[in-house]
BADODO-996359 format. One record per residue: residue in one letter; y, z, x of N, C-alpha, C, O, CB in turn. Coordinates in steps of 0.2 Angstrom, whole numbers. Atoms other than C-alpha are relative to their C-alpha. Last residue first. Glycine has a CB too. Layout:
% BADODO-996359
SITE   voke     nc2     nc3     nc1    cac2    cac3    cac1     cc2     cc3     cc1     oc2     oc3     oc1    cbc2    cbc3    cbc1
SITE      A       Y       Z       X       Y       Z       X       Y       Z       X       Y       Z       X       Y       Z       X
...
This chain:
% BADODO-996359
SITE   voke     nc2     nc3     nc1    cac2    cac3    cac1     cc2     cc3     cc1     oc2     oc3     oc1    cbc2    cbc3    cbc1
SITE      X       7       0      -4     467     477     573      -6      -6      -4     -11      -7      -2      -3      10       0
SITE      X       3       8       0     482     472     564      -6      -1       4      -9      -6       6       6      -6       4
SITE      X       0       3       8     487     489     558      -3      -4       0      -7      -6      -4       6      -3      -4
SITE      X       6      -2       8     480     496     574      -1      -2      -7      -6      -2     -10       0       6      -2
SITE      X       6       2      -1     493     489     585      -5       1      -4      -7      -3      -9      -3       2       6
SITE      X       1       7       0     507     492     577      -5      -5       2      -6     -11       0       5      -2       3
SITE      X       0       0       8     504     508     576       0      -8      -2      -4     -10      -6       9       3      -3
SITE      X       7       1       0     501     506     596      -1       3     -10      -6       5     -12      -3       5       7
SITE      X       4       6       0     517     499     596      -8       3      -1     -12      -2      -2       2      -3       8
SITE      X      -1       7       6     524     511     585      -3      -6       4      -6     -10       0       9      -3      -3
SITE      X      -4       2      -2     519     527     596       1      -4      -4      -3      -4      -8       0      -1       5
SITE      X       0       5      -5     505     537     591       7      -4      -1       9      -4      -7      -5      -5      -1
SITE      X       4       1      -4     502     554     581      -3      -6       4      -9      -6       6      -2       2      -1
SITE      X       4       1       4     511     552     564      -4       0       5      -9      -4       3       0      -5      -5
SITE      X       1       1       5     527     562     565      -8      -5      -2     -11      -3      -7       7      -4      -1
SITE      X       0      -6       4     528     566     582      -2       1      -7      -5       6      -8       6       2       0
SITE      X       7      -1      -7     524     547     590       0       9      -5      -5      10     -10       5       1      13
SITE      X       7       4       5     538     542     575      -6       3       3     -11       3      -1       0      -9       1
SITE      X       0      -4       7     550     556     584      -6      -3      -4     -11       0      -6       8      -2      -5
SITE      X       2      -7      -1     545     551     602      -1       1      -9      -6       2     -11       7       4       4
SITE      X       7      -2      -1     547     534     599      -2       5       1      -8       4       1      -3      -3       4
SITE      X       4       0       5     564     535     592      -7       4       0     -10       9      -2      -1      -6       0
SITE      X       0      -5       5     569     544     606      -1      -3      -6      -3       1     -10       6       4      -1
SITE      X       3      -2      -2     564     530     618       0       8      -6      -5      11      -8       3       0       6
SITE      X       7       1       2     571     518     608      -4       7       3      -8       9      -1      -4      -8       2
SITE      X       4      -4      -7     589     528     610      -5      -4      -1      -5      -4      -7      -2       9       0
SITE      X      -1       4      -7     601     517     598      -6       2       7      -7      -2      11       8       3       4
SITE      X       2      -4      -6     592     525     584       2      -6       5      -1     -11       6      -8       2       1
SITE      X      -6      -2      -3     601     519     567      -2       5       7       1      10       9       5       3      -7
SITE      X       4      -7       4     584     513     557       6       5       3       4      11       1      -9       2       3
SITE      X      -1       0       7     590     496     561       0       6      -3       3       7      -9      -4      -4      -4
SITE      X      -7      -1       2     591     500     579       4      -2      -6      10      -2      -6       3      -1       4
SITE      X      -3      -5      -3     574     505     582       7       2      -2       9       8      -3      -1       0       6
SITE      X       3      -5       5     567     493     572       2       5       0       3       9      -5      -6       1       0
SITE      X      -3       1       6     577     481     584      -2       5      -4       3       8      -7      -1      -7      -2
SITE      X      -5      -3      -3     568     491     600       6      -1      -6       9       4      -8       2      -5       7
SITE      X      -1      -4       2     552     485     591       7       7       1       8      13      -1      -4       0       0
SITE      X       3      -1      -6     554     467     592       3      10      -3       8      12      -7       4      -6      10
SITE      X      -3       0      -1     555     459     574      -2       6       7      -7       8       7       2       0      -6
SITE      X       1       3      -6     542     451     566       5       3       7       4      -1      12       0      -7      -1
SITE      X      -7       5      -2     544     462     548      -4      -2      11      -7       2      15      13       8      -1
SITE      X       0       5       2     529     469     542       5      -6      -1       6     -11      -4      -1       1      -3
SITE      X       4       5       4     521     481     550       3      -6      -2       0     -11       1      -2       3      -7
SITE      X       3       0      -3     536     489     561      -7      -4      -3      -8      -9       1       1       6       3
SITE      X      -2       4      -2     547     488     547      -5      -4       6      -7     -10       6       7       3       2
SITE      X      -2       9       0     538     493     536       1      -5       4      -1     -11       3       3      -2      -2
SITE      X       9       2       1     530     509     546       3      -9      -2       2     -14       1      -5       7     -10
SITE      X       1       3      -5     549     513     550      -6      -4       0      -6      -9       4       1       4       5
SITE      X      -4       8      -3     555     511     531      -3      -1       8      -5      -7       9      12       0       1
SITE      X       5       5       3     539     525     529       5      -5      -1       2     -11      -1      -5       2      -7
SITE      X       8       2       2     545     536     540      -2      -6      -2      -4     -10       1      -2       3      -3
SITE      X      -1       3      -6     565     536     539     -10      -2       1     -12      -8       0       4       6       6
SITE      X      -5       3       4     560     543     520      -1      -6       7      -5     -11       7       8       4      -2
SITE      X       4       3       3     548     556     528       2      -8      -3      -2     -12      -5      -1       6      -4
SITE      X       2       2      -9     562     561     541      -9      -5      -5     -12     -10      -3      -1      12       9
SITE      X      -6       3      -4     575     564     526      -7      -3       2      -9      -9       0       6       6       5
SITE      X      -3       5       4     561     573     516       4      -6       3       1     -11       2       4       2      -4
SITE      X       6       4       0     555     583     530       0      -4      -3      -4      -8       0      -3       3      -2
SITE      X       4       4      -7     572     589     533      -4      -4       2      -3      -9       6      -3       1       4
SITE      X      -4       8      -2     577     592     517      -2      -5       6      -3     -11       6       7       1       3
SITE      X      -5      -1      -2     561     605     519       4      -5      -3       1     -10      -6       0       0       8
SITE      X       0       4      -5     545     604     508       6       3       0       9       7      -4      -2      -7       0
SITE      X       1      -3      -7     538     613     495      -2      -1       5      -7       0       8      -3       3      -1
SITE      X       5       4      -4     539     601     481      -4       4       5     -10       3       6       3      -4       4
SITE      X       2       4       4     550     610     468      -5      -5       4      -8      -9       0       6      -3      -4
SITE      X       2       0       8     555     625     474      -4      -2      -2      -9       1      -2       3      -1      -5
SITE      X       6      -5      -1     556     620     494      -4       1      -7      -9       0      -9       1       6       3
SITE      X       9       4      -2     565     605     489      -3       5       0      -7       5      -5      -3      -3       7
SITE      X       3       7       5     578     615     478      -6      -3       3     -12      -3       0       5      -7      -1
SITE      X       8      -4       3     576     630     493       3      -5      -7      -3      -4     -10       0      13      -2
SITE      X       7      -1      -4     583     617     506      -4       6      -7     -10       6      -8       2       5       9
SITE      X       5       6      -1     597     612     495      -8       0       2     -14      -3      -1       3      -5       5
SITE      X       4       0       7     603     629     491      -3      -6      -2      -6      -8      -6       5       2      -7
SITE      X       1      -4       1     606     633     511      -4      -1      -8      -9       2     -10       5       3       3
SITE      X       6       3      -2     613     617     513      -5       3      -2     -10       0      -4      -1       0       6
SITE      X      -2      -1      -6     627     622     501      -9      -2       3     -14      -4       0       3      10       1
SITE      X       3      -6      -1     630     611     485       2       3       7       6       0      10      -9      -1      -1
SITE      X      -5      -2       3     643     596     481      -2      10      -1       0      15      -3       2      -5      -8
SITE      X       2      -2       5     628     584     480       5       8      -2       5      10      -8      -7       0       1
SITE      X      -1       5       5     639     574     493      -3       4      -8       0       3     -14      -5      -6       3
SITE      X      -6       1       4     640     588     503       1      -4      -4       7      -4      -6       4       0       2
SITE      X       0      -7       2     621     596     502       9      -3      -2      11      -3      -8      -2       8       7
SITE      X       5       3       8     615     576     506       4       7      -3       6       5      -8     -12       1      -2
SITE      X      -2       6       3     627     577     523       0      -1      -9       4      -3     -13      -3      -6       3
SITE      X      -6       1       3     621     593     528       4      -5      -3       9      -4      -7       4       3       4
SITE      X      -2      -4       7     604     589     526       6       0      -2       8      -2      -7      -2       6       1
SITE      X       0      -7       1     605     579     542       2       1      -6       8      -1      -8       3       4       5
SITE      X       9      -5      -2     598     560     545       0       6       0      -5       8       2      -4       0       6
SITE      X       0      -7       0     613     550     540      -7       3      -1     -10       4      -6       4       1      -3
SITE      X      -7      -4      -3     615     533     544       1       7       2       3       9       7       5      -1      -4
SITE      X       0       3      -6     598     523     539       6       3       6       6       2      12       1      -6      -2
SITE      X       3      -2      -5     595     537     527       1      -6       7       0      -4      13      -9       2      -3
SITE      X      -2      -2      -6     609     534     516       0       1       6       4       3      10       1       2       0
SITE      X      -7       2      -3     605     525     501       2       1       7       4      -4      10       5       3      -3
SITE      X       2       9       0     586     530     499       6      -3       2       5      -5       7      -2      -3      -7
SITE      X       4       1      -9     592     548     506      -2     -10      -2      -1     -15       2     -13       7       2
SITE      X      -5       0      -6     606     548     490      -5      -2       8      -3      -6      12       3       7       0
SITE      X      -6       5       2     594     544     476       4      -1       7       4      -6      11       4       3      -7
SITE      X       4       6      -2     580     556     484       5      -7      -1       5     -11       4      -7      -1      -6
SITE      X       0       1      -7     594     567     482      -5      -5       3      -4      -9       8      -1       6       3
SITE      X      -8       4      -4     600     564     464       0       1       7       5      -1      10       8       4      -3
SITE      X       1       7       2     581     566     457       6      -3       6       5      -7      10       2      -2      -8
SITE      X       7       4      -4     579     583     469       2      -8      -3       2     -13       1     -10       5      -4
SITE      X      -2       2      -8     597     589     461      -6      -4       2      -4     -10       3       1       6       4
SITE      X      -5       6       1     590     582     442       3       0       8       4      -5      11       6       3      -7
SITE      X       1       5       1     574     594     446       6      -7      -1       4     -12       1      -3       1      -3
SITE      X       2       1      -6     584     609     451      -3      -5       0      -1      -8       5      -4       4       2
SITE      X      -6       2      -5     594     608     435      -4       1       9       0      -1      14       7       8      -2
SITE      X      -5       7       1     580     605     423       3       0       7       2      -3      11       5       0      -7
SITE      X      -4       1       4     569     619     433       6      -6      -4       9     -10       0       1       4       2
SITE      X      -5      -4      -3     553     620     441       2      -1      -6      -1      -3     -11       4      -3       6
SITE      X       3      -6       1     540     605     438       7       4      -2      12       1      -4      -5       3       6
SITE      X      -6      -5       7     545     590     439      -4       4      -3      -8       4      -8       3      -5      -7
SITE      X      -7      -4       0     534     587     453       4       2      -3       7       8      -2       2      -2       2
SITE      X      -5       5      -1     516     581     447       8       7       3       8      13       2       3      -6      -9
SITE      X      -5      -6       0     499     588     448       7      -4       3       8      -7       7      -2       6       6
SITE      X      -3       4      -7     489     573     440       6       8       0       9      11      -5       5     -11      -2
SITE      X       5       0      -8     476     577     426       3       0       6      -1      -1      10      -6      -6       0
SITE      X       8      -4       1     484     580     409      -2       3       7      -2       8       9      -6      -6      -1
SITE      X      -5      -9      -2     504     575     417      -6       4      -2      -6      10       1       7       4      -6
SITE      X      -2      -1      -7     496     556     420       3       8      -1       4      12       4       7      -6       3
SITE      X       7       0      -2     488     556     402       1       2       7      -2       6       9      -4      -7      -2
SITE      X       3      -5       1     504     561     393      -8       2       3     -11       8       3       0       0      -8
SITE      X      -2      -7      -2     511     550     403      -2       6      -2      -3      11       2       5       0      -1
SITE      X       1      -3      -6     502     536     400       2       4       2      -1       6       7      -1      -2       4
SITE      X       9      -1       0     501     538     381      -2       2       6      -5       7       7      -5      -6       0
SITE      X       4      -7       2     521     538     382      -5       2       1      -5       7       5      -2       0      -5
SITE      X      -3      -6      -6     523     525     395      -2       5      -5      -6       9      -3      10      -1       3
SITE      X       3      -5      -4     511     516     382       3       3       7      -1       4      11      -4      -2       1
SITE      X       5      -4      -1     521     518     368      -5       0       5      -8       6       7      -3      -1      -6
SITE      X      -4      -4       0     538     509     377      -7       7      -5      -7      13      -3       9      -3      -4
SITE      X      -2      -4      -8     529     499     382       1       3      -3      -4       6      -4       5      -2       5
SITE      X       7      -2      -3     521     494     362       1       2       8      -5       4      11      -4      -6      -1
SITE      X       5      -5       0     538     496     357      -5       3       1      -6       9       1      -1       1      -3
SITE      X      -5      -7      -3     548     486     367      -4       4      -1      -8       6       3       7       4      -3
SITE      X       3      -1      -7     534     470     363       4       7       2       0      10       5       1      -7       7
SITE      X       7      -4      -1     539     474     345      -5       2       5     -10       6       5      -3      -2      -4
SITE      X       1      -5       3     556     472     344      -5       4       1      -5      10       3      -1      -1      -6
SITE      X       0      -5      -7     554     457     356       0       6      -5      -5       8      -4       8      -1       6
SITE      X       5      -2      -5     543     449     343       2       3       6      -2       6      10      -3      -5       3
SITE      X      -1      -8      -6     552     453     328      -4      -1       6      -7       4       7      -3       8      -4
SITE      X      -7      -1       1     545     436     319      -1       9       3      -5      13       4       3      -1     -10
SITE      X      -1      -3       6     531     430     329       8       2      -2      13       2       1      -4       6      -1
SITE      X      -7       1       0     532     417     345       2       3      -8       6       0     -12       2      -9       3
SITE      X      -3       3       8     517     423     351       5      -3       1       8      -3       7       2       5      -5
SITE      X       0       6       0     511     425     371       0      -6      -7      -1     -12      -8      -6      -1       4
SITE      X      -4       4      -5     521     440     373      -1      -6      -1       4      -9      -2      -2       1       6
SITE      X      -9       1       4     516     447     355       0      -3       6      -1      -9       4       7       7      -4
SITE      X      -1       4       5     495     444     363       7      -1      -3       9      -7      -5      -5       3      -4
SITE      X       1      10      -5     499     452     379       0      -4      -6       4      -8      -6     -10      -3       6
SITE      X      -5       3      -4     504     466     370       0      -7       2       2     -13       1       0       3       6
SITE      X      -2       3       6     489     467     359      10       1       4      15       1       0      -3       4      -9
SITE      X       3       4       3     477     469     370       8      -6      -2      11     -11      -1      -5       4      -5
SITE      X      -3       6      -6     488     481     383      -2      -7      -3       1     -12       0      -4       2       9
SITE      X      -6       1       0     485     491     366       3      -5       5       8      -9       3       1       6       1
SITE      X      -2       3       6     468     488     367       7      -1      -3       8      -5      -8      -5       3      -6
SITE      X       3       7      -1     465     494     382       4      -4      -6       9      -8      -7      -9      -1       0
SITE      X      -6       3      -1     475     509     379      -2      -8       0       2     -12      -2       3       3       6
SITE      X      -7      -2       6     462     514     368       3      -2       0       6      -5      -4       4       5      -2
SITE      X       1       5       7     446     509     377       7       0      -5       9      -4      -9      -7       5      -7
SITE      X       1       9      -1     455     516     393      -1      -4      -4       3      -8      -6      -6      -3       4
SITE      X      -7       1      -1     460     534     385       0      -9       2       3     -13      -1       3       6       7
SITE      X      -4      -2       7     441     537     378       7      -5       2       7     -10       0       2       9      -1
SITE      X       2       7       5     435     531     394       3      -3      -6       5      -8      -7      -6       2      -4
SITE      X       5       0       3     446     543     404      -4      -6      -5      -1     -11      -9       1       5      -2
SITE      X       2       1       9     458     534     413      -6       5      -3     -12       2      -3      -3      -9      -2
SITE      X       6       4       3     461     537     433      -1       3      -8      -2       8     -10      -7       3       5
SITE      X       5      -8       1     478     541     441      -5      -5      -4      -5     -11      -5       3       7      -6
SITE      X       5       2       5     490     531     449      -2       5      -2      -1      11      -1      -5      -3       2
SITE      X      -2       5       4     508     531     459      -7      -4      -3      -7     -10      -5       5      -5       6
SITE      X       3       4      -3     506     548     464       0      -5      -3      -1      -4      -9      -4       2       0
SITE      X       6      -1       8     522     560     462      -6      -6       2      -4     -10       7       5      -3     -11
SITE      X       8      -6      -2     531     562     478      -5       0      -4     -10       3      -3       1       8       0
SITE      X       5       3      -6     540     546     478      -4       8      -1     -10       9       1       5      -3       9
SITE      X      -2      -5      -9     552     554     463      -8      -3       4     -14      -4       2      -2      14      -2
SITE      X      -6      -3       1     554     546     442      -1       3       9       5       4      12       1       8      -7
SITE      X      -6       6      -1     544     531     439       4       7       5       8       5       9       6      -3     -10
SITE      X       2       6      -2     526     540     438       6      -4       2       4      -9       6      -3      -3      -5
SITE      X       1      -2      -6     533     554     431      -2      -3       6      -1      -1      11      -4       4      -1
SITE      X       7       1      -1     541     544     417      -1       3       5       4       2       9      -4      -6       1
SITE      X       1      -6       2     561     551     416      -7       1      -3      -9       5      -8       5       3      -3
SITE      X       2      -5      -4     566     540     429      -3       8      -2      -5      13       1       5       2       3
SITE      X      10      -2      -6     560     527     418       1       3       3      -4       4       6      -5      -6       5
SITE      X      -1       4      -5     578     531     407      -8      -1       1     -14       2       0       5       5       5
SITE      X       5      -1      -2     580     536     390       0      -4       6       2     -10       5      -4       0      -4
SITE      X       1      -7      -2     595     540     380      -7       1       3      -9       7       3       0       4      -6
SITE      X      -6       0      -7     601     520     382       0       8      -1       4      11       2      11      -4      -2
SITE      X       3      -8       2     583     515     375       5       3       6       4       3      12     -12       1       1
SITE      X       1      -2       7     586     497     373      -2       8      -1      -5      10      -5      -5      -4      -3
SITE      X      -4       2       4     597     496     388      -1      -1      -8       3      -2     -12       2      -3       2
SITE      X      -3      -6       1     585     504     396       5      -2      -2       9       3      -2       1       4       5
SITE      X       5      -7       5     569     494     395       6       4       1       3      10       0      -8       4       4
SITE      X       6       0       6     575     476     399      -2       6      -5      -3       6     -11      -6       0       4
SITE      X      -6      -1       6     588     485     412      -2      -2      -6       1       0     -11       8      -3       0
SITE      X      -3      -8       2     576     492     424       3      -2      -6       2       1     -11       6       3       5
SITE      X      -6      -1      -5     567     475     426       3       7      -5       3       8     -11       7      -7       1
SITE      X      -6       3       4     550     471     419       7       4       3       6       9       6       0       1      -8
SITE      X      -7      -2      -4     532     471     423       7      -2      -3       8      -7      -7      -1      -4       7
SITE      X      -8       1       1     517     469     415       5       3       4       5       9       6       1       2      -6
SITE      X      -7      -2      -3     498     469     421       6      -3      -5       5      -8      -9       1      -4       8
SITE      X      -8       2       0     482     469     412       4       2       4       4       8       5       3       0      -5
SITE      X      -6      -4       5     464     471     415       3      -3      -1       2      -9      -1       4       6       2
SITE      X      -4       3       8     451     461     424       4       8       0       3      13       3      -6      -3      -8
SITE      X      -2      -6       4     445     462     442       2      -2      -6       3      -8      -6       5       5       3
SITE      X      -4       3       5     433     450     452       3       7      -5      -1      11      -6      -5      -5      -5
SITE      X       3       4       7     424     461     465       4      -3      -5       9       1      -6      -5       4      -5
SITE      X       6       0      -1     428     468     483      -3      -5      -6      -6     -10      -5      -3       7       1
SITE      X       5       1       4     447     463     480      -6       0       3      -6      -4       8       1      -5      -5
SITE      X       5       4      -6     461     467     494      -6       2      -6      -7       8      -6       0       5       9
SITE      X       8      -2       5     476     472     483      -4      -1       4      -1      -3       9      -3      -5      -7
SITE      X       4       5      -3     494     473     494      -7       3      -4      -9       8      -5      -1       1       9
SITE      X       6      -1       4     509     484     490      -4      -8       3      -1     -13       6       1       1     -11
SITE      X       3       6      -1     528     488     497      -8       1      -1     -11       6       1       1      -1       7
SITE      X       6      -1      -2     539     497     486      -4      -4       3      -6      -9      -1      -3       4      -3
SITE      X      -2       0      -7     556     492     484      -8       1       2      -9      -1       8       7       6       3
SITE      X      -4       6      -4     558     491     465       0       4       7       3       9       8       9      -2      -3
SITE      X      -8       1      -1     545     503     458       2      -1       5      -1       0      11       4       6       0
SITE      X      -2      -1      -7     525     504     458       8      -3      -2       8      -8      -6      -5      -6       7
SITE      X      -7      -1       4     514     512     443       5      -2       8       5       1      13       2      12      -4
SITE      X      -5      -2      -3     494     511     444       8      -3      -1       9      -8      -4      -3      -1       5
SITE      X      -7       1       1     480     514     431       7       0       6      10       5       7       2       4      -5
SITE      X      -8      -5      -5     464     517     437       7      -5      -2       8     -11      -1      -2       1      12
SITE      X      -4      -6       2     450     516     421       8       0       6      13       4       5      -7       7       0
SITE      X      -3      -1       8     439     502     429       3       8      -2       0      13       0      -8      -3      -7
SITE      X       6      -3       6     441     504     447       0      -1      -6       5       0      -9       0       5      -2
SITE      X      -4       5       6     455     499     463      -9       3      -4     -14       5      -1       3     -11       3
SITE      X       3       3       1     455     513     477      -1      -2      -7       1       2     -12      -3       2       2
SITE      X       6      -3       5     469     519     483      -5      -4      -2      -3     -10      -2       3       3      -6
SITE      X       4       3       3     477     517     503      -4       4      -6      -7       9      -6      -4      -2       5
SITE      X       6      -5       2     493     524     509      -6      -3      -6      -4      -5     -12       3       7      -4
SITE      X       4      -3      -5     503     513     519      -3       5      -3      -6       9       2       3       2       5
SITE      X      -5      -4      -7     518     510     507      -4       4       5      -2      10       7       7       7      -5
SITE      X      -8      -1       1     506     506     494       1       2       3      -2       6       6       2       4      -5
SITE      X      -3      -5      -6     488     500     499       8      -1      -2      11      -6      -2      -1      -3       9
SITE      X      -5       5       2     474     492     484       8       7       5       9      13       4      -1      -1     -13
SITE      X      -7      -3      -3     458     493     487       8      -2      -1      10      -8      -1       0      -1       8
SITE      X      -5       4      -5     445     484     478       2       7       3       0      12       2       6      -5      -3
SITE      X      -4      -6      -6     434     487     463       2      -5       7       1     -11       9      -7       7       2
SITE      X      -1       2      -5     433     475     446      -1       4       6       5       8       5       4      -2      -1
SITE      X       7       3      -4     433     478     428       2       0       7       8       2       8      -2      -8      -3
SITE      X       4       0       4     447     487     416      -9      -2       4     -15       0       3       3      -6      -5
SITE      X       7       4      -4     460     488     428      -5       3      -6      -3       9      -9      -3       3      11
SITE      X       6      -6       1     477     495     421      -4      -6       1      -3     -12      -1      -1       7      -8
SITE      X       7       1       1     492     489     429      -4       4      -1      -4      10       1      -2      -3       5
SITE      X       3      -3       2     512     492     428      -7      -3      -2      -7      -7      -6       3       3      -3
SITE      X       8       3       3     526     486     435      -5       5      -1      -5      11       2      -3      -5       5
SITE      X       6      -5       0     543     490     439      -6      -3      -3      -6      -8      -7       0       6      -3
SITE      X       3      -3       5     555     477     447      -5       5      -2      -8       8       3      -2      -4      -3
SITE      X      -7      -2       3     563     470     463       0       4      -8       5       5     -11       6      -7       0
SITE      X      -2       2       5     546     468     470       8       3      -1      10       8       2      -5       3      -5
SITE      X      -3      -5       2     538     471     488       2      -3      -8       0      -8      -9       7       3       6
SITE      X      -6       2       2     526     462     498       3       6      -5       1      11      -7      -1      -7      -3
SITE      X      -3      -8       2     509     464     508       8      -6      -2       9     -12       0       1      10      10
SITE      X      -1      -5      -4     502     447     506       3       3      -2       6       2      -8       0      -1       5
SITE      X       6      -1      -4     491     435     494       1       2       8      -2       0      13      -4      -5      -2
SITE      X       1      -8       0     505     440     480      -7       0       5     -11       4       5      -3       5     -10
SITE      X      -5      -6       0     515     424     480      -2       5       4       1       7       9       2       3      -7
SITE      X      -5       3      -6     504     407     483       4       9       2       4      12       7       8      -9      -4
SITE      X       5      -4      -6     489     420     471       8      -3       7      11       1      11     -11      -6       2
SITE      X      -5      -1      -4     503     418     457      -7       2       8      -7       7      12       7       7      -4
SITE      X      -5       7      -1     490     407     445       6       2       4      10      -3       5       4      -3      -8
SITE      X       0       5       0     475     417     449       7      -5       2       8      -9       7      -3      -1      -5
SITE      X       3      -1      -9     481     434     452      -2      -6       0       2      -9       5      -8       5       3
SITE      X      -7      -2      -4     490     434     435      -2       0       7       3       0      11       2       7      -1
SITE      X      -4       4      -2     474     426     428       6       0       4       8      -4       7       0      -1      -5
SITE      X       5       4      -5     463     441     433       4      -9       0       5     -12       5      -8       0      -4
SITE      X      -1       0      -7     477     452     427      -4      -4       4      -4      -3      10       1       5       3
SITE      X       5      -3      -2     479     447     409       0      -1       9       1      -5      13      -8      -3      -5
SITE      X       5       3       0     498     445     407      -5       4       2      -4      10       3       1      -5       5
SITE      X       6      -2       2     514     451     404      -7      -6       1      -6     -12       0       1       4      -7
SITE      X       4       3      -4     532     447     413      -8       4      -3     -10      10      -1       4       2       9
SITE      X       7      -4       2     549     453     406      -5      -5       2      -3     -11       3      -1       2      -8
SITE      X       1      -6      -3     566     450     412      -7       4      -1      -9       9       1       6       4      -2
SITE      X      -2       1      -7     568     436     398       1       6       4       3      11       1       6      -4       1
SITE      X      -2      -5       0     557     431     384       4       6       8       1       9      12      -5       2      -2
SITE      X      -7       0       4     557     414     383       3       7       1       9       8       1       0      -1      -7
SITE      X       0      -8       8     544     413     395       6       1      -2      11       2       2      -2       9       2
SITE      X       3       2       6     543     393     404      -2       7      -6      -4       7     -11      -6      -4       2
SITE      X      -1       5       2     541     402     421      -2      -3      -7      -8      -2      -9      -1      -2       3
SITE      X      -2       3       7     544     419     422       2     -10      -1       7     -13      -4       8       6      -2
SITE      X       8       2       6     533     422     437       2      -1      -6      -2      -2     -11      -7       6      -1
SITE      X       4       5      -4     549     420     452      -9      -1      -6     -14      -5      -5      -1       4      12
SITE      X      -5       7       2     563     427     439      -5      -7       3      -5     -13       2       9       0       4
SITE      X       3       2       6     554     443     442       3      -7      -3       1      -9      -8      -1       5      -5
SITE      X      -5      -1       5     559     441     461      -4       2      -9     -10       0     -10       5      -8       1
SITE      X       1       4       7     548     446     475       3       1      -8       3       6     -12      -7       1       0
SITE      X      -1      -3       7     552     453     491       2      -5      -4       6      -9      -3       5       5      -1
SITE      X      -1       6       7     544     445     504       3       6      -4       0      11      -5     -10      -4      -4
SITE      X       6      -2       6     545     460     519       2      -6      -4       8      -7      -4       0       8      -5
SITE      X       2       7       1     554     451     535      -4       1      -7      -8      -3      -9      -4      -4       7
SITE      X       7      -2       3     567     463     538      -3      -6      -3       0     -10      -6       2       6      -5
């Protein structure tokens, strides 16, 4: 697999503060342009809000558009690309799972909506109000990062750690999200996305996820359905999906090999399934990306 994935250890130069990463984002584009000026992936989470600028900006092959007010949210493995129409400003920060949860060991980021399930959307748009406000919050972040005050990590936690708050309360306003349902049907749905990410290169039928989670197929399938309203199936084969999209985008790799990383000896039955799934074949997927 040829995706860049990018370390945070690769923009903490010279920060004492370690596992963490803030800046205004017009300079963040500036001084890591060598890095982020293709599709690539992160081993961290991050988080940008745009203040100025428009663009496009393509997560795992679905394109949103970049704005003052849109905030977006992308977790370790996901692949992303900006493509600027106008100079943009905001801020970005980013920081590694254990940064933020080992000071807060009754709180996880799977339990931001934004952090927590691929189904949820990985932006949303600010009202004014909410932009001016948070702005100024992302202000004075960036400002304790580039301090050296007393309590300064104390106090950079807390200012993440209020605006996952803010924005959440702002992403569950206006954004129809999945944790819906019930605690115990939502914790299964967490702990199976968890498992297809692990496992989908090997195993591709429900019954596998149903015994590991120690359920029957039968009460797996109405969890997704409940709480998404989709199959296992769909999930599973959605999963395989978008690693084949990568692979086939952005690794050089002949597509027979794609075929058999993804655990299909057959290519021919690949191509069928992928052909089924998004209505063309991978070479001519492959064609069109780079058209």
């Amino acid at each position: 697999m040829k995706i860049p994935v990018l370390h945070i250890s690769q923009f903490l130069k010279n920060k004492p503060l370690h596992s963490l990463y803030v800046n205004s984002f017009a300079d963040h584009i500036q001084i890591n342009k060598n890095l982020i000026n293709k599709p690539h992936s992160h081993n961290f989470y991050l988080c940008v809000i745009f203040t100025k600028g428009t663009g496009t900006h393509e997560i795992d092959f679905d394109t949103y558009p970049i704005e003052p007010g849109k905030v977006f949210f992308l977790k370790p493995g996901q692949t992303h690309f900006w493509k600027f129409e106008s100079q943009p400003e905001g801020y970005i920060f980013f920081h590694s799972q254990e940064f933020y949860e080992l000071k807060f060991l009754d709180h996880s980021l799977n339990s931001f909506p934004f952090y927590y399930s691929n189904q949820n959307p990985p932006l949303f748009q600010l009202s004014k109000e909410k932009l001016k406000h948070l702005t100024t919050v992302f202000q004075e972040l960036f400002t304790e990062y580039r301090e050296e005050n007393l309590l300064r990590e104390a106090k950079i936690i807390s200012l993440i750690h209020y605006i996952y708050i803010e924005l959440t309360r702002a992403y569950t306003a206006d954004t129809i999200i999945e944790k819906l349902g019930s605690n115990s049907y939502a914790n299964i749905l967490e702990r199976l996305e968890k498992l297809i990410n692990a496992h989908f290169y090997t195993e591709k039928l429900p019954k596998f996820y149903a015994e590991k989670l120690s359920i029957t197929t039968k009460h797996l399938n109405r969890v997704v359905q409940k709480t998404i309203s989709k199959t296992t199936t769909t999930l599973i084969s959605e999963r395989i999906m978008l690693e084949a999209k990568r692979l086939i985008v952005h690794s050089n790799d002949n597509l027979a090999n794609v075929a058999d990383t993804l655990g299909y000896s057959d290519y021919a039955y690949f191509s069928k399934f992928f052909k089924s799934n998004t209505g063309m074949t991978p070479m001519e997927f492959r064609k069109i990306y780079f058209h």
